[in-house]
ROKOLMI-839824 format. One line per 10 residues: for each residue x, y, z of C-alpha. Coordinates in nm, 4 decimals, always signed. Layout:
X/Y/Z ~ ... $
REM end
This chain:
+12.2571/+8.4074/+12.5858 ~ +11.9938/+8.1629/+12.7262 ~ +11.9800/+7.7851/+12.6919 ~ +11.8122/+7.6515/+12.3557 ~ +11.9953/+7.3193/+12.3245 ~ +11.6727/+7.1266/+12.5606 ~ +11.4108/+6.9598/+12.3053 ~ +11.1858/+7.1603/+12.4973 ~ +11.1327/+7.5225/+12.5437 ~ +10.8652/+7.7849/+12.6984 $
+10.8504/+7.9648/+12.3971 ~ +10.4534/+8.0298/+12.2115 ~ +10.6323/+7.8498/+11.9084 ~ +10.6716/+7.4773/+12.0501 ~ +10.4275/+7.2692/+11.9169 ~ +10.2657/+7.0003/+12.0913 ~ +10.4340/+6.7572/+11.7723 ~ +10.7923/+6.7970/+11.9808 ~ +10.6463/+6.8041/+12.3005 ~ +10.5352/+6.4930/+12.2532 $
+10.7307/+6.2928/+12.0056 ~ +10.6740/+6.2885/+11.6374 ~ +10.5231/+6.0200/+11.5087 ~ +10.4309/+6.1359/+11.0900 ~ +10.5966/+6.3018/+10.8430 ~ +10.4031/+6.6203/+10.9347 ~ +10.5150/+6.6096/+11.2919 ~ +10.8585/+6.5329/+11.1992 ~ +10.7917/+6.9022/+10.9646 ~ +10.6570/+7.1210/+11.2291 $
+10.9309/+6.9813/+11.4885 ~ +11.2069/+7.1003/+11.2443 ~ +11.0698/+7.4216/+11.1752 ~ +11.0329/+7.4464/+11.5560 ~ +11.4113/+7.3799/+11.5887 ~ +11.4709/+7.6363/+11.2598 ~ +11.2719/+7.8795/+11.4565 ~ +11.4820/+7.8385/+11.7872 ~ +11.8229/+7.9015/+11.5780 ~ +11.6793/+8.1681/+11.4055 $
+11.6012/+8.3404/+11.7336 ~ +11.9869/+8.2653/+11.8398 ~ +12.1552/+8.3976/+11.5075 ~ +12.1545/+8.7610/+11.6045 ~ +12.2784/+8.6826/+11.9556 ~ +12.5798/+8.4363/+11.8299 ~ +12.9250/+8.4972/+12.0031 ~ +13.2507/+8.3835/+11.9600 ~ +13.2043/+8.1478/+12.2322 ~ +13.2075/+7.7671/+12.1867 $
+12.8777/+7.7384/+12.4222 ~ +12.6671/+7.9561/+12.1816 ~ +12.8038/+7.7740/+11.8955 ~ +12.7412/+7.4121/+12.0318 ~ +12.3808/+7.5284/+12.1058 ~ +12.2761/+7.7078/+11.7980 ~ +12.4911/+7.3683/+11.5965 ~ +12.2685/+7.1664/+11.7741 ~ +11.9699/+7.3691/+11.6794 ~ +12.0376/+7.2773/+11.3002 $
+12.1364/+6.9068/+11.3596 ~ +11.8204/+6.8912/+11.5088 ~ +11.6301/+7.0267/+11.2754 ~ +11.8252/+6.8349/+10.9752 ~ +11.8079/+6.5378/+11.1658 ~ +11.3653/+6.5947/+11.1688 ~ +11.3697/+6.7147/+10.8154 ~ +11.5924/+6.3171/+10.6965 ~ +11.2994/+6.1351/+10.9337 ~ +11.0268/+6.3161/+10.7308 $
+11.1520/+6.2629/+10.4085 ~ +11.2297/+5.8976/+10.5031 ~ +10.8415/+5.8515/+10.6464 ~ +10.7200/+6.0077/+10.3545 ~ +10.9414/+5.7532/+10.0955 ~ +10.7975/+5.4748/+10.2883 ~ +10.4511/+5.5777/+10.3113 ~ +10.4899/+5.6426/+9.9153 ~ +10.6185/+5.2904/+9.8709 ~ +10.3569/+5.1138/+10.0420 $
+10.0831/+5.2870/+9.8764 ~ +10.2570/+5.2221/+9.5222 ~ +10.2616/+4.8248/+9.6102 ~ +9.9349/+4.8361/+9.7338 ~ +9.8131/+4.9991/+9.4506 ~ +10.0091/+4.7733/+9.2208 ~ +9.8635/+4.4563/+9.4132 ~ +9.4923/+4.5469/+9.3901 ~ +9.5745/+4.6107/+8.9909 ~ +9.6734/+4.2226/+9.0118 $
+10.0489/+4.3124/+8.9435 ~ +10.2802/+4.0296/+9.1272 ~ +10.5919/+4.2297/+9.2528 ~ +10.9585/+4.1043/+9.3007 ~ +11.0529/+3.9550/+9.6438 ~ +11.2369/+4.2573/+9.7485 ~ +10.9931/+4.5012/+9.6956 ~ +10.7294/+4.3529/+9.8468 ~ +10.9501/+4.2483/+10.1643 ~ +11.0808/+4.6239/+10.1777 $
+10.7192/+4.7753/+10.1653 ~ +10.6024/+4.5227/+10.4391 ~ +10.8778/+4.6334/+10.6608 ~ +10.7572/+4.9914/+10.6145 ~ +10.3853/+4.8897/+10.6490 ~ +10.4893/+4.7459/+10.9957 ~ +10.7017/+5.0113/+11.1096 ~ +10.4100/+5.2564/+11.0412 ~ +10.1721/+5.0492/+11.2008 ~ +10.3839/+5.0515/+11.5057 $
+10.4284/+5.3862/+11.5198 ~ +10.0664/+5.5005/+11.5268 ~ +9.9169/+5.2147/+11.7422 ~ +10.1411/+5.2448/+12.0029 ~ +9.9647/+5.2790/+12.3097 ~ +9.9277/+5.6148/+12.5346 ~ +9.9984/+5.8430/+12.2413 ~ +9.7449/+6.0865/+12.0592 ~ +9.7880/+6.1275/+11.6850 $
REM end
């Protein structure tokens, strides 16, 4: 059974998303269906042994662990476009909220203007 616990892999099915990090929601997507893909391709193959177990295991954590970062990105995003919305309509929003949808804002921001990286 070949090696499929590397982020990486020769296969026509890597996308350049986990080649290169993912940055959105939709990178975070096509990664885990990139891992999904990878176990998939193991499943058939799957022995007894604890080598072939730990790699197609890791397969699915890594894939689970891309689909929790999506959905995370994609609450966040959410948020900040409901207070923004809410702010233009004039509505003044608790402490909190408006702290916690900053904190996303900036985290976003970060992620896509850091340098050296192509969206």
């Amino acid at each position: 059974m070949t090696d499929h616990s590397s982020p990486t892999s020769p296969s026509s099915r890597t996308t350049a998303a986990a080649t290169v990090g993912p940055r959105s929601a939709a990178e975070h997507y096509a990664a885990a269906e990139t891992w999904f893909v990878r176990a998939r391709e193991m499943h058939p193959h799957l022995s007894s042994r604890a080598a072939d177990q730990d790699a197609y295991r890791k397969c699915m954590d890594w894939a689970g662990m891309h689909l929790r970062l999506a959905e995370a990105l994609t609450a966040g995003a959410a948020q900040v476009a409901t207070q923004l919305r809410l702010k233009a309509d004039g509505y003044r929003l608790n402490t909190a909220l408006g702290s916690e949808a900053y904190q996303w804002d900036t985290l976003l921001r970060d992620i896509h203007s850091k340098p050296g990286r192509t969206a």
